[in-house]
N, C-alpha and C positions, 0 to 999 in steps of 0.2 A: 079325434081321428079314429075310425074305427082299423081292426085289422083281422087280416085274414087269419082263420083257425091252423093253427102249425098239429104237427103230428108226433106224439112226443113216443118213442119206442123204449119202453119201459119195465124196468122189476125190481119190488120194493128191497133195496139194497141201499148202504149212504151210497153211492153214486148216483143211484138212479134217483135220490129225493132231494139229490142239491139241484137238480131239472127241475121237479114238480113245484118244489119251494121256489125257483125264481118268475115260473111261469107263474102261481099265485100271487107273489108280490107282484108282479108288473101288470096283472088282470089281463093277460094274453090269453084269449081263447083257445084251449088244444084240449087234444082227440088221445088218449093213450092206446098204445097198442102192448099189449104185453106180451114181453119174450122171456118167456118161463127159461131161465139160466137150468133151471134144476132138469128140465126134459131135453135141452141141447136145442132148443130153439133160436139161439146165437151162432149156429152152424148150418142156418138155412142160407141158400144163395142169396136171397132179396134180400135177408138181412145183412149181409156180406155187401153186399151192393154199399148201402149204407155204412156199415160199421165193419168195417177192413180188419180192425182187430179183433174182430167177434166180444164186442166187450158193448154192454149197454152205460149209458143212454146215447140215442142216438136221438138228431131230431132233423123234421123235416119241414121248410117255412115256403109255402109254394109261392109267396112276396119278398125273395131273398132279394140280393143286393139285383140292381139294375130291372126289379122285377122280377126275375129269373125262379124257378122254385133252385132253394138251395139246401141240401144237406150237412148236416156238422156230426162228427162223430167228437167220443172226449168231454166229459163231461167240463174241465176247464176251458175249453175252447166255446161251451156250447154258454156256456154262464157270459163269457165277455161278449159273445156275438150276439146275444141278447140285452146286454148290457149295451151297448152300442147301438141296438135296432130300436130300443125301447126309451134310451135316453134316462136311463133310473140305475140307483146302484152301484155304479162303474163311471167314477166322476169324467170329466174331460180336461179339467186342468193335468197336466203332464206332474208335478208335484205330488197331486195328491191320488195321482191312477199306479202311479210308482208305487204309493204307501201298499194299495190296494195290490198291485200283480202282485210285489214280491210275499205276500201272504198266502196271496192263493198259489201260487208259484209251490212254497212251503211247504202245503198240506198234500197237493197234487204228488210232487217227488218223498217227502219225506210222512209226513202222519199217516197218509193213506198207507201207501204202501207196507209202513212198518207196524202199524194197530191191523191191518188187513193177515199179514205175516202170524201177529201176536193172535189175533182169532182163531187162525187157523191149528198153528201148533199147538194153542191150548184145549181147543175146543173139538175141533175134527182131527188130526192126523190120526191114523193107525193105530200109532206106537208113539205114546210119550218120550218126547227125546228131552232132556232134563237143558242141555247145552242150548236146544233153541229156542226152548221155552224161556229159558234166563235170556237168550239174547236179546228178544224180540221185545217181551217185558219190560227189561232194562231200556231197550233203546224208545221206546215208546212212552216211557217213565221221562227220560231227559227231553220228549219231544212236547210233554204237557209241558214240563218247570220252563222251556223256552214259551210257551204260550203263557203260563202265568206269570211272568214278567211280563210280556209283552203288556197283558191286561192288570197290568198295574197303572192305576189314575186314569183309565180308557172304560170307556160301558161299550166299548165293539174294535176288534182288531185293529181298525185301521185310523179310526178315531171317529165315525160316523158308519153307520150300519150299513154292509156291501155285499158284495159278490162274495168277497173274501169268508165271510162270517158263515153265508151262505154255506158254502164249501166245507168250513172246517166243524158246524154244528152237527150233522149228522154222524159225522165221525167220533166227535170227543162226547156225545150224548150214551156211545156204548162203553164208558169208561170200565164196567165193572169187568164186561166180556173180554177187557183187554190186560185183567187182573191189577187197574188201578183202585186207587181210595180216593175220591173225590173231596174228600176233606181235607188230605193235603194241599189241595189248590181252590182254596176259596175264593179264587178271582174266575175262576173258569167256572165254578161251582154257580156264580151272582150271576155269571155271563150267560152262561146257559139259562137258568129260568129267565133273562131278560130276551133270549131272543127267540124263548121260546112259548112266552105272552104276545107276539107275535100273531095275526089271526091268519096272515100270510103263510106262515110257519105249517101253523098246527094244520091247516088244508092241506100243504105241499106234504105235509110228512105222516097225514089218514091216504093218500092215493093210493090205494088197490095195498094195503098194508096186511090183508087179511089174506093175501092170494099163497101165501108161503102154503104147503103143505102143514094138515096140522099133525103129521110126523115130525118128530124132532130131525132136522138136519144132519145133527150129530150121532142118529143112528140110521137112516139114509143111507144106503148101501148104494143104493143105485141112483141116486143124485151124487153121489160120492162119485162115481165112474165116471160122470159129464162133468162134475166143476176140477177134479182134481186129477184127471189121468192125464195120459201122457202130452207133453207140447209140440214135440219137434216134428219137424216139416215131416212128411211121409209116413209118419205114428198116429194113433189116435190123438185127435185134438182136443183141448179142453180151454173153458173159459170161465171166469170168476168177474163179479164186478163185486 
């Protein structure tokens, strides 16, 4: 069955390549639009249309449900609703889509956000703060040893290659940038090169990989301004994915 080309609204970020990776795997036709996070292209109206958080990836499937063209912002959201339109990845027995959410579930509230944390106060803030640096590290550190159990006697989180793995390879592939040692956890260590001989993989995680400025981020003053100023309603807005 063939299918119509979706629009995937995109910047090489792990958020934006747990999208490129599932469109790969599922050989779904899509058009990338890139919204440069670093020039505040996340704060245009049309993409505010789409992504209400100002946060990438967004996508757009003009064969959504009923036909309808439909929008998903979230990159967890966008992984299951593809997972679901496409029939791959994201089983349908109720048993084993449990295994699968609560993983991805996992990564979305806890890995992402606390290695995203750990990036930033190591790599970009200001002012080395020693307290957040330890925080974020540490809690990033206990959030690998819960994945290296998990992948104990497993070759993918959920016990057969998913959504889930999807999700969490982009994030645990920048172990170093989040001041871990990968050789403590040689189960994440196996895990990674298995899912990342993947030929799915390696496509979804070249898309537009070269668009970053080749200034370093970490001295970016003025990408500094757009991803990390102010948040609150009525202040200068800012957005990270």
């Amino acid at each position: 069955m063939a299918h119509s080309t979706v629009d995937l609204y995109f910047w090489p970020t792990p958020n934006g390549f747990k999208a490129s990776i599932m469109l790969e795997e599922c050989a779904l036709p899509y058009r990338v639009h890139l919204i440069d996070i670093t020039k505040g292209d996340q704060f245009a109206p049309e993409f505010l249309e789409l992504s209400p958080n100002n946060k990438i990836p967004a996508l757009c499937d003009p064969n959504g449900p009923g036909g309808k063209p439909t929008s998903i912002f979230e990159s967890g959201a966008i992984l299951q609703y593809l997972g679901r339109k496409m029939g791959q990845f994201y089983p349908e027995d109720e048993a084993a889509r449990i295994e699968v959410e609560q993983w991805l579930f996992w990564q979305m509230a806890g890995l992402g956000p606390m290695a995203g944390q750990c990036h930033h106060f190591r790599n970009y803030a200001p002012e080395k703060i020693p307290y957040a640096i330890d925080r974020y590290v540490n809690e990033t550190n206990r959030l690998y040893g819960v994945l290296e159990d998990r992948l104990t006697g497993r070759d993918f989180v959920a016990g057969t290659y998913s959504i889930a793995d999807m999700a969490i390879y982009p994030w645990t592939k920048l172990w170093k940038n989040q001041g871990q040692d990968i050789e403590d956890f040689p189960n994440i260590k196996n895990w990674l090169a298995r899912v990342a001989e993947r030929p799915g993989v390696t496509r979804g995680m070249a898309v537009s990989r070269d668009a970053w400025s080749s200034q370093s981020l970490a001295e970016d003053k003025q990408a500094h301004s757009v991803l990390f100023g102010q948040t609150r309603r009525g202040g200068r807005k800012s957005g990270q994915s």
